[in-house]
PDB file of N, CA, C and O in Angstrom:
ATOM      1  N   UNK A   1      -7.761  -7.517   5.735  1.00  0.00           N
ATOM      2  CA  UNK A   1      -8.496  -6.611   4.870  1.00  0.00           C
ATOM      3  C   UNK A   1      -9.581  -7.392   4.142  1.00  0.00           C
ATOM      4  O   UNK A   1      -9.305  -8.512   3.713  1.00  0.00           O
ATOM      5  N   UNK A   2     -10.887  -6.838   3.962  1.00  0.00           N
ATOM      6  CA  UNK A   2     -12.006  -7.654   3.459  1.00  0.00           C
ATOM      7  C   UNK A   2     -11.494  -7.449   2.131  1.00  0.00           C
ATOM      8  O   UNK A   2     -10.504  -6.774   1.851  1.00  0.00           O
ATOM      9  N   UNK A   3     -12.572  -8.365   0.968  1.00  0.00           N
ATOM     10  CA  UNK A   3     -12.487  -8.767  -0.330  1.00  0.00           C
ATOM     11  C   UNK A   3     -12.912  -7.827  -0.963  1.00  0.00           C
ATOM     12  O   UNK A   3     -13.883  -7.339  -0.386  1.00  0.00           O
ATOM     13  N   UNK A   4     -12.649  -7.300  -1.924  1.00  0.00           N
ATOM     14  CA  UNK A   4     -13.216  -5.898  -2.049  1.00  0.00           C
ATOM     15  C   UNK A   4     -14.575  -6.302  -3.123  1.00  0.00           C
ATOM     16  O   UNK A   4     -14.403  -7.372  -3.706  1.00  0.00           O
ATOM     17  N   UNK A   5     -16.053  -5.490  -3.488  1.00  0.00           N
ATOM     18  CA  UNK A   5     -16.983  -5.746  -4.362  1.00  0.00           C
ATOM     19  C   UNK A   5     -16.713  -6.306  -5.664  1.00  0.00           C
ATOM     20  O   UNK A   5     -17.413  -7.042  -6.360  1.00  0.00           O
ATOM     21  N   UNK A   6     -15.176  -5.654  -5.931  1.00  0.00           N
ATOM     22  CA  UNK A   6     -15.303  -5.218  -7.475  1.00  0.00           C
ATOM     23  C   UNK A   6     -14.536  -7.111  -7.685  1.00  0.00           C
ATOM     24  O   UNK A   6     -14.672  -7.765  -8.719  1.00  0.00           O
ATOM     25  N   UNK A   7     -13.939  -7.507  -6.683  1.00  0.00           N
ATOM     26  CA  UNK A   7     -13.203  -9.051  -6.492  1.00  0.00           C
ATOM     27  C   UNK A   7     -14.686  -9.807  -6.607  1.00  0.00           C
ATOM     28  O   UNK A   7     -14.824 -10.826  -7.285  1.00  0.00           O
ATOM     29  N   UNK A   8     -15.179  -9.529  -6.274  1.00  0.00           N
ATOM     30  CA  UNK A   8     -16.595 -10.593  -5.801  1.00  0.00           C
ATOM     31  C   UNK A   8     -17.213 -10.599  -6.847  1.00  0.00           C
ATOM     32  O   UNK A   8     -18.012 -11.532  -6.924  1.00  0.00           O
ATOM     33  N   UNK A   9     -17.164  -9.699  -8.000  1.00  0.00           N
ATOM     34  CA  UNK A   9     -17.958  -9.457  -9.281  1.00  0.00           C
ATOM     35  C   UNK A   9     -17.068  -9.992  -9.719  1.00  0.00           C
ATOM     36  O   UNK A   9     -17.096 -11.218  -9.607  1.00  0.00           O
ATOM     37  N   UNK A  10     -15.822  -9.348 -10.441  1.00  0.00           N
ATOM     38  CA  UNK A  10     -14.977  -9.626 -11.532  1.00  0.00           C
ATOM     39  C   UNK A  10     -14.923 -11.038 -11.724  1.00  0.00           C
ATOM     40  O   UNK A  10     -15.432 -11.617 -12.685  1.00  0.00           O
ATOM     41  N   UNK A  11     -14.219 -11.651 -10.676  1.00  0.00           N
ATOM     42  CA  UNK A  11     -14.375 -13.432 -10.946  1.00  0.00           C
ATOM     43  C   UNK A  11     -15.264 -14.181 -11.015  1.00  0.00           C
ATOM     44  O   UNK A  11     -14.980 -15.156 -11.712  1.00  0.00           O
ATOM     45  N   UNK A  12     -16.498 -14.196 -10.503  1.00  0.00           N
ATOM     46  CA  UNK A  12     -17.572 -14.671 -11.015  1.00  0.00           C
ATOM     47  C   UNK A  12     -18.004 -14.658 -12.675  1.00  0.00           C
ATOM     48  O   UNK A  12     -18.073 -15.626 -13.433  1.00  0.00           O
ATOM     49  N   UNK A  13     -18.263 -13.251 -12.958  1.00  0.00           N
ATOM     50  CA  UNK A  13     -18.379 -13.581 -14.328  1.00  0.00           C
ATOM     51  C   UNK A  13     -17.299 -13.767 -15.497  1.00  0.00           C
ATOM     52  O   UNK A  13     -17.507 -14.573 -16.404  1.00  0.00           O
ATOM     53  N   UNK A  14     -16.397 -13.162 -15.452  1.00  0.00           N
ATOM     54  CA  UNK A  14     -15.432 -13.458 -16.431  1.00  0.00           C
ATOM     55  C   UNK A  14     -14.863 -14.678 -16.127  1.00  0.00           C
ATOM     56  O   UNK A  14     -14.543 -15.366 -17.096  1.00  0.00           O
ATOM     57  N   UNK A  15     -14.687 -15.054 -15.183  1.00  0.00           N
ATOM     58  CA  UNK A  15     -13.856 -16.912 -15.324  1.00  0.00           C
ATOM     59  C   UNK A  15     -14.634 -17.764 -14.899  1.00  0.00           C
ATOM     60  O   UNK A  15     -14.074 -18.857 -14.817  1.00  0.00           O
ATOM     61  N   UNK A  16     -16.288 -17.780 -14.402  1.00  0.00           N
ATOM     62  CA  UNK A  16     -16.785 -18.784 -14.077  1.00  0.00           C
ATOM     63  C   UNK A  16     -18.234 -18.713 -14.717  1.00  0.00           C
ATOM     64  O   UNK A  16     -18.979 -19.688 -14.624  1.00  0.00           O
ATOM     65  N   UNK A  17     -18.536 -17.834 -15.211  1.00  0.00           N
ATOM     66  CA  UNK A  17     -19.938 -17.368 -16.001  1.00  0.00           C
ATOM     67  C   UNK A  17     -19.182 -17.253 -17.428  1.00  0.00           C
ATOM     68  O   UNK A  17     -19.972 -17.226 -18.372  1.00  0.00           O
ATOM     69  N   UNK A  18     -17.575 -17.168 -17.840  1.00  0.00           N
ATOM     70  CA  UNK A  18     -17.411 -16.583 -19.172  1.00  0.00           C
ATOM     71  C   UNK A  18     -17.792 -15.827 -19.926  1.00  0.00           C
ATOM     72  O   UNK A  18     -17.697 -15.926 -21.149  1.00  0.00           O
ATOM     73  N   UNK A  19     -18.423 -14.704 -19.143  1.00  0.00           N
ATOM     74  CA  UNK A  19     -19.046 -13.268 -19.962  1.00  0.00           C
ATOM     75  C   UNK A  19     -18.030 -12.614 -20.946  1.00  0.00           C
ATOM     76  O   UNK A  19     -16.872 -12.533 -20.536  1.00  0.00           O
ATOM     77  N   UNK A  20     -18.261 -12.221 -21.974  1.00  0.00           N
ATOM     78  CA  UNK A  20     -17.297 -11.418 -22.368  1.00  0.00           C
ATOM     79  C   UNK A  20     -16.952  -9.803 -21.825  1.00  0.00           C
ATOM     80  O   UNK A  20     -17.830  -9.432 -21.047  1.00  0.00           O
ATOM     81  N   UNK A  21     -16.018  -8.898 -22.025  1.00  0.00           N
ATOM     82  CA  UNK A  21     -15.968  -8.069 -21.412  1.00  0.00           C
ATOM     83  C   UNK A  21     -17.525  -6.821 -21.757  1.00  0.00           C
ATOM     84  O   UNK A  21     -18.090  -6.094 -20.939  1.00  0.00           O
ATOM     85  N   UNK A  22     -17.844  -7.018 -23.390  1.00  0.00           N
ATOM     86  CA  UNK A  22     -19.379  -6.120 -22.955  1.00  0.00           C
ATOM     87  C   UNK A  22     -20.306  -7.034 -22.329  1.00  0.00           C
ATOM     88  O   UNK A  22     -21.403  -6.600 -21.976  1.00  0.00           O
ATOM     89  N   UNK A  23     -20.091  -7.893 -22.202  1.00  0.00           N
ATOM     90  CA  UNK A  23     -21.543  -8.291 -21.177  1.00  0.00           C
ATOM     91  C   UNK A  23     -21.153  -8.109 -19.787  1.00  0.00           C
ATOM     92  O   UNK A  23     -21.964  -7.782 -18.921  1.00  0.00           O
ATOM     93  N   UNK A  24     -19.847  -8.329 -19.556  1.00  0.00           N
ATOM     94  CA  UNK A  24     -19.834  -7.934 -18.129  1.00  0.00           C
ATOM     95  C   UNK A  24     -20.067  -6.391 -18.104  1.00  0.00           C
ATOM     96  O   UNK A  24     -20.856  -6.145 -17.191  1.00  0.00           O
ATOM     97  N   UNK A  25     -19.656  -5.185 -18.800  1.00  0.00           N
ATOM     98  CA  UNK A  25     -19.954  -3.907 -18.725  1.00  0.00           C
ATOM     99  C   UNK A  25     -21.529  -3.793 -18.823  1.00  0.00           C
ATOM    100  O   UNK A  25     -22.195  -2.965 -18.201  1.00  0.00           O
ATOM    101  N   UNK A  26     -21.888  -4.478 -19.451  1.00  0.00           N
ATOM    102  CA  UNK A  26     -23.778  -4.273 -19.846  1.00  0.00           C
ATOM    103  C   UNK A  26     -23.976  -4.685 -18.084  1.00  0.00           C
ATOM    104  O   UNK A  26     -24.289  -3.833 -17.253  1.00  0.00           O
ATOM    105  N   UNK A  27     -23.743  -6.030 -17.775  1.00  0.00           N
ATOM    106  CA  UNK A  27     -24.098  -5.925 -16.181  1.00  0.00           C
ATOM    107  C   UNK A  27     -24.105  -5.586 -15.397  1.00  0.00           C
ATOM    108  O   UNK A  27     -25.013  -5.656 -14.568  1.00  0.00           O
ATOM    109  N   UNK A  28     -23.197  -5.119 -15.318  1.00  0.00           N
ATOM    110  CA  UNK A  28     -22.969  -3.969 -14.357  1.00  0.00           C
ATOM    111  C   UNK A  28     -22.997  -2.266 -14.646  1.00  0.00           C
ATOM    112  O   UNK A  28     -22.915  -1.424 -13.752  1.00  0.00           O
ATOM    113  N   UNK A  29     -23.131  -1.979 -16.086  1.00  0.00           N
ATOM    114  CA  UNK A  29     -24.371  -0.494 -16.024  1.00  0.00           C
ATOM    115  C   UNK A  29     -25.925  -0.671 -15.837  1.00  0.00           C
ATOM    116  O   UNK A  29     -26.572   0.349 -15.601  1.00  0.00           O
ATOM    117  N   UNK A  30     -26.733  -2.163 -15.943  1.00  0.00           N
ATOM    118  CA  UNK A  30     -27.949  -2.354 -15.512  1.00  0.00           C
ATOM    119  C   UNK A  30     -27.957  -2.678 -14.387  1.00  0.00           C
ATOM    120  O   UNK A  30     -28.936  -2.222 -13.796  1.00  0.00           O
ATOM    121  N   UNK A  31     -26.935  -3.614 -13.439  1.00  0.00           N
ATOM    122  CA  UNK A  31     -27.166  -2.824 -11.911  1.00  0.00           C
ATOM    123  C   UNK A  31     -27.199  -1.627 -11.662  1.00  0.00           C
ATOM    124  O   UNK A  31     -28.207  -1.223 -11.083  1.00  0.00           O
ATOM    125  N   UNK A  32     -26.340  -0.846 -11.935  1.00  0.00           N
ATOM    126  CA  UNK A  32     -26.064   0.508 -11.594  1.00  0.00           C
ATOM    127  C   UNK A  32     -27.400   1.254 -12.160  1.00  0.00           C
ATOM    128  O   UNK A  32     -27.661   2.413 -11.838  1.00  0.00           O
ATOM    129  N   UNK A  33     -28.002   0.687 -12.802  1.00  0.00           N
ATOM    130  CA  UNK A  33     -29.372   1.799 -13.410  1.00  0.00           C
ATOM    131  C   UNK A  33     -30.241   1.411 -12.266  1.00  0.00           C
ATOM    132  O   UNK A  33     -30.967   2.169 -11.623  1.00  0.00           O
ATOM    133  N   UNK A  34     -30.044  -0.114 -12.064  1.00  0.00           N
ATOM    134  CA  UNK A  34     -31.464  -0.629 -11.386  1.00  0.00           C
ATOM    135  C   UNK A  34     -31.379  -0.142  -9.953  1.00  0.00           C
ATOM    136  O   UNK A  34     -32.268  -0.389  -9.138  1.00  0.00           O
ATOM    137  N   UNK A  35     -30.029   0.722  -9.596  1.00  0.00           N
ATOM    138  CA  UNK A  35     -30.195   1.147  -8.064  1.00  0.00           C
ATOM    139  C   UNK A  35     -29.188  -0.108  -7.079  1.00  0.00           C
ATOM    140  O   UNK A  35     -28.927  -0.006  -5.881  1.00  0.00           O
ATOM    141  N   UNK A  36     -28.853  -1.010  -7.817  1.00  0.00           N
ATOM    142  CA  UNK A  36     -28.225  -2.198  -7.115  1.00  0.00           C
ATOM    143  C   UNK A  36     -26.911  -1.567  -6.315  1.00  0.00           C
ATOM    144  O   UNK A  36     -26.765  -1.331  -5.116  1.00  0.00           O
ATOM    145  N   UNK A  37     -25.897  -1.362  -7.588  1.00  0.00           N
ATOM    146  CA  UNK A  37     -24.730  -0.922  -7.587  1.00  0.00           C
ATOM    147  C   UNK A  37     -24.523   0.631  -7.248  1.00  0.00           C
ATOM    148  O   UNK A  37     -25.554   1.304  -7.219  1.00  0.00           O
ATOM    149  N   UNK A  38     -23.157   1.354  -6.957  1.00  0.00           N
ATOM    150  CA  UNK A  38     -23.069   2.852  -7.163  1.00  0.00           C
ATOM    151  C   UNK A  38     -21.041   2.437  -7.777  1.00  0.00           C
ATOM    152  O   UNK A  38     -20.405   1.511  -7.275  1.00  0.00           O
ATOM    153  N   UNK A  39     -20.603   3.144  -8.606  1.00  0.00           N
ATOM    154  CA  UNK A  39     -19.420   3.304  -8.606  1.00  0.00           C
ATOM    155  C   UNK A  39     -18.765   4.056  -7.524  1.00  0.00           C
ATOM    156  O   UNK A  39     -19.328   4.952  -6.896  1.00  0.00           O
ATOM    157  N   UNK A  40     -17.522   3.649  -7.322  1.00  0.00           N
ATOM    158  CA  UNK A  40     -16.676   4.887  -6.572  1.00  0.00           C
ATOM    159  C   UNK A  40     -16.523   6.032  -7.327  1.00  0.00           C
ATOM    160  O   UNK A  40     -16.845   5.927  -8.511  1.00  0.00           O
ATOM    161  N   UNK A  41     -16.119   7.084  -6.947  1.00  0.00           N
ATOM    162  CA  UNK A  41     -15.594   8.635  -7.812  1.00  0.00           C
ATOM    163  C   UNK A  41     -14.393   8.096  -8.677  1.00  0.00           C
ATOM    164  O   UNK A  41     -14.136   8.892  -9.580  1.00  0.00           O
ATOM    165  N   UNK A  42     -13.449   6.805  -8.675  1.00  0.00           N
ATOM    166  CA  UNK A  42     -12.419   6.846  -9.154  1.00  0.00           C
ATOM    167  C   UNK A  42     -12.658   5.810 -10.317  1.00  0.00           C
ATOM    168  O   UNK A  42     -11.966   5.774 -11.335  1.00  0.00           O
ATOM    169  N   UNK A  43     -13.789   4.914 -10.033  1.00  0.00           N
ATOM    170  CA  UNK A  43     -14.540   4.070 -11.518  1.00  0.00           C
ATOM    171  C   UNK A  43     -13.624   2.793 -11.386  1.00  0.00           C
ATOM    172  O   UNK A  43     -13.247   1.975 -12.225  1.00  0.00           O
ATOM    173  N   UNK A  44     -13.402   2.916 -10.033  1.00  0.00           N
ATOM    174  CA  UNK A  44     -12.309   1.247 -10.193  1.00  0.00           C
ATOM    175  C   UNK A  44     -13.256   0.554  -9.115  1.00  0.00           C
ATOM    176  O   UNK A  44     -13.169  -0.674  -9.097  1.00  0.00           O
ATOM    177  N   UNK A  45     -14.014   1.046  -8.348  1.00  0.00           N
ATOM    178  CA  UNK A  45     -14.781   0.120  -7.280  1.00  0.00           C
ATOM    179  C   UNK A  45     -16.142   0.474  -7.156  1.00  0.00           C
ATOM    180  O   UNK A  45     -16.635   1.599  -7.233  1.00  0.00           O
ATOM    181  N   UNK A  46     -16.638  -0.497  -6.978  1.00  0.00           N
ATOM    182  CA  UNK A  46     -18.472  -0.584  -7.001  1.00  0.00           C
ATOM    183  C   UNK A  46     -18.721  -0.716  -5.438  1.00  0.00           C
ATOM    184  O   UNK A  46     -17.946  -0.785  -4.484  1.00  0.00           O
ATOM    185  N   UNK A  47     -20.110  -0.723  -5.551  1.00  0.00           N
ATOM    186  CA  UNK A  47     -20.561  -0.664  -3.668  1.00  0.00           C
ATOM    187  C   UNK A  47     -21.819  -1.303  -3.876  1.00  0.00           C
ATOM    188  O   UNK A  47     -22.595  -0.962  -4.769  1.00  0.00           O
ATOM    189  N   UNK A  48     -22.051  -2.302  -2.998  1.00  0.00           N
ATOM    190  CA  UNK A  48     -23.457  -2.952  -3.407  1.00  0.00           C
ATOM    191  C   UNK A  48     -24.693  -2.203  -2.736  1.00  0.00           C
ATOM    192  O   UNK A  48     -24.903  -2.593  -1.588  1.00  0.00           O
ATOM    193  N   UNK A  49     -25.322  -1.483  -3.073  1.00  0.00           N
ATOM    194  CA  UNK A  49     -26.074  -0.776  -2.339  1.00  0.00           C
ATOM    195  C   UNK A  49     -27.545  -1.761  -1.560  1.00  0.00           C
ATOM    196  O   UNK A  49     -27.635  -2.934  -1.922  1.00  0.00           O
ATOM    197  N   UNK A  50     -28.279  -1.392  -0.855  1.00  0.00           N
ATOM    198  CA  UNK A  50     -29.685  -1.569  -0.041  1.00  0.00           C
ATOM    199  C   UNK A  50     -30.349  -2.533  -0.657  1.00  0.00           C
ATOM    200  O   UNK A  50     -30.685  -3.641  -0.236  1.00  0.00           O
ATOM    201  N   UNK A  51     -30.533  -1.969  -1.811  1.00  0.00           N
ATOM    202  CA  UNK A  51     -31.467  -3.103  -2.950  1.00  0.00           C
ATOM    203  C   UNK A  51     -30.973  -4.016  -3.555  1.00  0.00           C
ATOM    204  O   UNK A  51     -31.656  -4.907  -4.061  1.00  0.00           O
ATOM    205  N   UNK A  52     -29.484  -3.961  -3.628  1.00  0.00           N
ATOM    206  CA  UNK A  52     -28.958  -5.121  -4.356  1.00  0.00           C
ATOM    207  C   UNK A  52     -28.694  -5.868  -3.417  1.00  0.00           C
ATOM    208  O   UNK A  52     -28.616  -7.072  -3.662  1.00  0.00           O
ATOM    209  N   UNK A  53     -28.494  -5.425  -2.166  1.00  0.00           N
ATOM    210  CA  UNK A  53     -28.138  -6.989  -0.862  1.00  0.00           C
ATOM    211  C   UNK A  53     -29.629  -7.230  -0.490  1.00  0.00           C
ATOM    212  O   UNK A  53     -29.801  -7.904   0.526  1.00  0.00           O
ATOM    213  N   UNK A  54     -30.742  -6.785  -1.150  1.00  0.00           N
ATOM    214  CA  UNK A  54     -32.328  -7.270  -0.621  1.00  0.00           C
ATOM    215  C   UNK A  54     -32.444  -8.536  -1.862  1.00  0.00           C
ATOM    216  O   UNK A  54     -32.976  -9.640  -1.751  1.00  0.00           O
ATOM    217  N   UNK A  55     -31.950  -8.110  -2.705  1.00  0.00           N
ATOM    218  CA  UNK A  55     -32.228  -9.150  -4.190  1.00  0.00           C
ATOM    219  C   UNK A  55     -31.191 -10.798  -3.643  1.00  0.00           C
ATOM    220  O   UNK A  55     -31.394 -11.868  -4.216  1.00  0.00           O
ATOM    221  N   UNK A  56     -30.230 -10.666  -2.582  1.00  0.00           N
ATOM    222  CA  UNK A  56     -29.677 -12.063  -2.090  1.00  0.00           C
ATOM    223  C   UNK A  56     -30.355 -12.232  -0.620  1.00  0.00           C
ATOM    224  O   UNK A  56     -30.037 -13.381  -0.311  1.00  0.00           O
ATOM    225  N   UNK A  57     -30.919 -11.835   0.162  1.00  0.00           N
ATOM    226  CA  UNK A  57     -31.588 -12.012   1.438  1.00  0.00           C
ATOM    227  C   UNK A  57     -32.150 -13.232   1.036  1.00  0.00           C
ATOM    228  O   UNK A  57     -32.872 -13.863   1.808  1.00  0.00           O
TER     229      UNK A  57
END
């Protein structure tokens, strides 16, 4: 089973960036504004959308 988005975010910033929990929420509602991100319907998993895998190309 692949790694899921929300694995690939969560640990990066909270244990290796040390964000606190509103900065990690601020980051990830300004992806989600900027078109990067989309939530799932259930608000537990993110999806990296078109533009946010063009911003690591």
């Amino acid at each position: 089973m692949a790694e899921s988005t929300s694995k690939k975010i969560n640990y990066p910033m909270l244990y290796q960036d040390k964000a606190t929990p509103a900065e990690y929420w601020a980051g990830l509602q300004h992806a989600k504004d900027q078109g990067w991100l989309e939530y799932h319907e259930s608000g537990t998993f993110v999806r990296m959308l078109q533009p946010g895998k063009d911003l690591f190309a």
